[in-house]
ZAVEX-65917 format. One record per residue: chain; x, y, z of N, C-alpha, C in turn. Coordinates in steps of 0.1 Angstrom, whole numbers. Example, Ala and Ser with C-alpha at 12.3 -4.5 7.8 and 13.67 -1.06 7.14 Angstrom:
   tordo    n_px    n_py    n_pz   ca_px   ca_py   ca_pz    c_px    c_py    c_pz
       A     132     -57      78     123     -45      78     132     -33      78
       A     128     -22      71     137     -11      71     129       0      79
REM end
This chain:
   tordo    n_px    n_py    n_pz   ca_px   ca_py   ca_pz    c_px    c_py    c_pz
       A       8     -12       0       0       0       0       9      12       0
       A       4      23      -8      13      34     -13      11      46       3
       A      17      49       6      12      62      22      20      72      16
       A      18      84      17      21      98      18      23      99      34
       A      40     101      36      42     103      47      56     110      52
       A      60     115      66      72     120      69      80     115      67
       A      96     116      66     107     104      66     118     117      71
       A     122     111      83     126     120      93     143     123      87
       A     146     136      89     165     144      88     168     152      95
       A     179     159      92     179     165     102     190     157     114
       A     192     167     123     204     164     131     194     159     144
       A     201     156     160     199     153     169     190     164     173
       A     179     163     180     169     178     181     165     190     175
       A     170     188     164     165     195     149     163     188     140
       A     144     188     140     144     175     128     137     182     117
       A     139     178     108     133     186      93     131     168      85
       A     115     170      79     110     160      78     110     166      61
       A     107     151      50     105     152      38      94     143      37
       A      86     150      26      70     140      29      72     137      13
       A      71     125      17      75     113      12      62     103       5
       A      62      97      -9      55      86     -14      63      73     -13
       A      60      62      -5      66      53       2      59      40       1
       A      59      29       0      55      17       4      52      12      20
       A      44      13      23      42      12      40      52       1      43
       A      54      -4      34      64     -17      39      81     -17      44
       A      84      -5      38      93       1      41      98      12      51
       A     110      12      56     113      18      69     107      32      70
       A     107      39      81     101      53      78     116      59      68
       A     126      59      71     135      68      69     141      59      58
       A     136      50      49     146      40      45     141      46      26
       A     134      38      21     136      36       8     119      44       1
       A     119      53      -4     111      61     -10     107      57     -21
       A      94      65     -29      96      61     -43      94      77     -50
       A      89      87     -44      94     100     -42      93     110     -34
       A      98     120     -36      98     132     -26      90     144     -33
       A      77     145     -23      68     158     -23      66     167     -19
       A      73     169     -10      77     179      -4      85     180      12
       A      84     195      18      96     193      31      82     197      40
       A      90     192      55      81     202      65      90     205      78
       A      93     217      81     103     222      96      96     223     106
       A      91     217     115      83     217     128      89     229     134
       A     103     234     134     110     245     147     106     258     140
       A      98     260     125      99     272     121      85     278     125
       A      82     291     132      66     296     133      56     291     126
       A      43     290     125      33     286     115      36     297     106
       A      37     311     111      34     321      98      43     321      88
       A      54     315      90      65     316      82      62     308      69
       A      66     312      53      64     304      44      69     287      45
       A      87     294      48      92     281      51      91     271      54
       A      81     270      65      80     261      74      72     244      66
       A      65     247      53      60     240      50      64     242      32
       A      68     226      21      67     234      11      58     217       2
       A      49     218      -9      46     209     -13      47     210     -30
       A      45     200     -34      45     198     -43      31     195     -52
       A      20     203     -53       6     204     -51       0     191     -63
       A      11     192     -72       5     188     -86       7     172     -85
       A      21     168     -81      24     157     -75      14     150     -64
       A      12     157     -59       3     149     -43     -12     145     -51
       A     -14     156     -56     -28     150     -62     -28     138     -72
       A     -17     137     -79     -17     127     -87     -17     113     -78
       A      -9     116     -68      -5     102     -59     -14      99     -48
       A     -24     112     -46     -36     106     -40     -49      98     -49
       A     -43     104     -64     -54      98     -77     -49      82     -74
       A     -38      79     -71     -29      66     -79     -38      58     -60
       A     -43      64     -54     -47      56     -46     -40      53     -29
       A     -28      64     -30     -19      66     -23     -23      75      -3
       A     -25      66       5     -31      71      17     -22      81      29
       A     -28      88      28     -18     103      37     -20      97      52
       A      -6      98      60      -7      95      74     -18     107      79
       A     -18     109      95     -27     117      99     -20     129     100
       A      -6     128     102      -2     139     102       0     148      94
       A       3     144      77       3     146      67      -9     147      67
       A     -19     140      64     -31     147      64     -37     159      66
       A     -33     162      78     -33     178      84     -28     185      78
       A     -15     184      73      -9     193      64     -15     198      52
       A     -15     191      46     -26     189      31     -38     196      32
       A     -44     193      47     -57     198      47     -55     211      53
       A     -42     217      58     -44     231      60     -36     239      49
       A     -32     229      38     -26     238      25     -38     235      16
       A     -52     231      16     -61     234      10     -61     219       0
       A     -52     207       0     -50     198     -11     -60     186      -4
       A     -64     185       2     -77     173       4     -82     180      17
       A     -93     175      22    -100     183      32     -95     177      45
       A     -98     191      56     -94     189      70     -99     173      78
       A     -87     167      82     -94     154      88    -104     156     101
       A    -113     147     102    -122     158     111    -116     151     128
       A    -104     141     129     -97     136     143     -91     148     141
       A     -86     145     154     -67     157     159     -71     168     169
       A     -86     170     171     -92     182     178     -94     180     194
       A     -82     184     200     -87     179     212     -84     191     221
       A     -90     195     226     -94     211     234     -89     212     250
       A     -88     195     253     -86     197     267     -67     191     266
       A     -61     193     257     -49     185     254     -36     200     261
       A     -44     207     265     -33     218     271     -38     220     284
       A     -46     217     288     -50     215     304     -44     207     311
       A     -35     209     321     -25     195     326     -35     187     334
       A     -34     175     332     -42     163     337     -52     163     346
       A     -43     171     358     -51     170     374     -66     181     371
       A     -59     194     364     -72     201     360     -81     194     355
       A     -78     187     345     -88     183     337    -101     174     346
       A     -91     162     349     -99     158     363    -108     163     376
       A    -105     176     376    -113     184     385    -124     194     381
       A    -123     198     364    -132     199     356    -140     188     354
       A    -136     174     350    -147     164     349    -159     164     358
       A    -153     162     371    -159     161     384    -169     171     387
       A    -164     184     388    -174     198     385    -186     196     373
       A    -182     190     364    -189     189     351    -201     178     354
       A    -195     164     359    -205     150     365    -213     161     374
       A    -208     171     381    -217     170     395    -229     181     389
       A    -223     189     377    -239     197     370    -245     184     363
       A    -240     175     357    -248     165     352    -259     159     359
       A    -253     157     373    -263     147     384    -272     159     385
       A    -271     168     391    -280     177     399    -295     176     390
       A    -294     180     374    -310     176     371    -314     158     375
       A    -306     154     374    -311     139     373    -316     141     392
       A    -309     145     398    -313     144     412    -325     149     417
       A    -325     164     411    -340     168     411    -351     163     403
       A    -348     156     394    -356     143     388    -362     135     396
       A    -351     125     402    -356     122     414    -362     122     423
       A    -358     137     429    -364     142     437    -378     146     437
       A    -381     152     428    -396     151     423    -400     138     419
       A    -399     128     414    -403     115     414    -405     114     427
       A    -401     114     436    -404     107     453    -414     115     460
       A    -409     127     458    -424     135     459    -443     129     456
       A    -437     129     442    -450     125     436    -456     113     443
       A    -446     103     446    -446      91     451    -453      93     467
       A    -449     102     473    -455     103     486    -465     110     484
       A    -467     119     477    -481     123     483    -491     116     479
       A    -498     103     471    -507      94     471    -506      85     490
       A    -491      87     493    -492      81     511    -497      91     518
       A    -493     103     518    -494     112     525    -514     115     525
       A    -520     111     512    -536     109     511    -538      97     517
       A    -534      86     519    -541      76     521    -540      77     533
       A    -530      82     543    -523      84     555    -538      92     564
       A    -541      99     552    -554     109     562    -566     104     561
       A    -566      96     548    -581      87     548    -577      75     560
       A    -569      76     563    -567      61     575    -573      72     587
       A    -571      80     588    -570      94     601    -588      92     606
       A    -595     101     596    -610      96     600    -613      86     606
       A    -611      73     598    -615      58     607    -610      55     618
       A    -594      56     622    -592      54     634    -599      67     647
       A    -600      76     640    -610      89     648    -621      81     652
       A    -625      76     644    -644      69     640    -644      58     651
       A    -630      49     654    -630      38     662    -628      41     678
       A    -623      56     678    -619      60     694    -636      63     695
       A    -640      73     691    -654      76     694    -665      63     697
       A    -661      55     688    -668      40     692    -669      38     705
       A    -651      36     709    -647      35     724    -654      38     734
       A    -659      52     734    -667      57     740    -674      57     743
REM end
């Protein structure tokens, strides 16, 4: 199977990737079948540099059937060459953990609260058919003391 993917260079902590048409069978960094373009992770987004493709090529090699990793994917789909993938969106991925978990918690406990007053009105309802029958018992044992008498 043909993938549209990174194939890592670059020195130790500066990596500059080349996006690559590859046989998935083959190493990431090993044996190509060509080069579509570059991408520098260390450069700004706003910068030209940071990203360069080959537009005319990629479309052909996504025609030939050729599957873009996700990360490449992203790329493509923020240079306008196939559409945005709709994974990768994760909102709570800059919140460090323990927050997140204390947001959950806050969040379950507005969850429960209608369900509890749900409840709570459910039991209501449920008592006051006792709370009537409680008073229709009231008369007769009234009825039985007067008998007493």
């Amino acid at each position: 199977m043909l993938k549209l993917r990174l194939s890592r260079g670059g020195t130790k902590k500066r990596p500059v990737y080349k996006v690559v048409v590859a046989d998935s069978r083959f190493a990431r960094d090993g044996r190509f079948i060509e080069k579509v373009g570059f991408f520098n992770p260390l450069l700004p987004k706003e910068k030209k540099e940071r990203i360069g493709l080959e537009a005319e090529r990629i479309k052909y090699w996504l025609g030939q059937g050729a599957q873009p990793t996700t990360r490449v994917a992203r790329i493509l789909g923020e240079n306008e060459l196939m559409p945005m993938p709709a994974n990768g969106n994760n909102p709570q991925k800059a919140i460090p953990k323990k927050d997140r978990k204390k947001e959950g918690s806050e969040d379950a406990k507005k969850e429960e609260a209608p369900k509890a007053e749900a409840l709570k009105a459910e039991a209501k309802k449920e008592e006051a058919p006792k709370a009537e029958a409680k008073k229709e018992e009231a008369p007769k044992a009234e009825a039985k003391k007067e008998e007493k008498k």
